[in-house]
C-alpha positions as CSV (number, residue, x, y, z in Angstrom):
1,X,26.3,9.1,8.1
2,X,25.1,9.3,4.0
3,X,25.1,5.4,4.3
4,X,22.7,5.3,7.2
5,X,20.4,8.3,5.4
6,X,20.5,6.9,2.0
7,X,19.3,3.4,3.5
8,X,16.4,5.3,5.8
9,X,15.4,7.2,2.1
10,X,15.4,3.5,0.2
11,X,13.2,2.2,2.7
12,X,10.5,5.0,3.0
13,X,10.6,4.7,-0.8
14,X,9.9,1.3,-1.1
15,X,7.6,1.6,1.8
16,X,5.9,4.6,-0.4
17,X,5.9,2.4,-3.4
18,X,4.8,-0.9,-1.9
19,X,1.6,1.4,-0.3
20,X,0.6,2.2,-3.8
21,X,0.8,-1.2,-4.7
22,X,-2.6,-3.0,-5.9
23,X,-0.9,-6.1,-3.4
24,X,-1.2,-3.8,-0.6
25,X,-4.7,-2.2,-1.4
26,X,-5.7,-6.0,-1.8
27,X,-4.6,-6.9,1.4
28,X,-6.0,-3.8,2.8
29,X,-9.6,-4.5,1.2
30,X,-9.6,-7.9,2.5
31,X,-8.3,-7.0,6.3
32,X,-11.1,-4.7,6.4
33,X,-13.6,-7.1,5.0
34,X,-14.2,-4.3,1.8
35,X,-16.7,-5.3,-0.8
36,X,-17.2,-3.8,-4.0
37,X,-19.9,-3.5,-7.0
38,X,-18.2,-4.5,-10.3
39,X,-18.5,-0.7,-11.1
40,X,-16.3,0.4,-8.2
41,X,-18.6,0.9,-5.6
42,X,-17.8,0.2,-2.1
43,X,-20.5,-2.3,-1.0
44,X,-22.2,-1.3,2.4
């Protein structure tokens, strides 16, 4: 039972820190077709 929990908890933690990631914001930006100004703005 603690082997099958402590493998759900790794993977929502990697999962957590993989969603933080700037690869996943990248890939997030660029599925949504997100454009930014090269102060940070989102582009409209």
């Amino acid at each position: 039972m603690n082997k099958c929990l402590n493998g759900f908890f790794k993977a929502c933690r990697d999962d957590m820190e993989y969603q933080l990631s700037e690869e996943a914001f990248a890939e997030s930006c660029e599925a949504n077709n997100y454009e930014f100004l090269s102060n940070g703005t989102l582009f409209n």
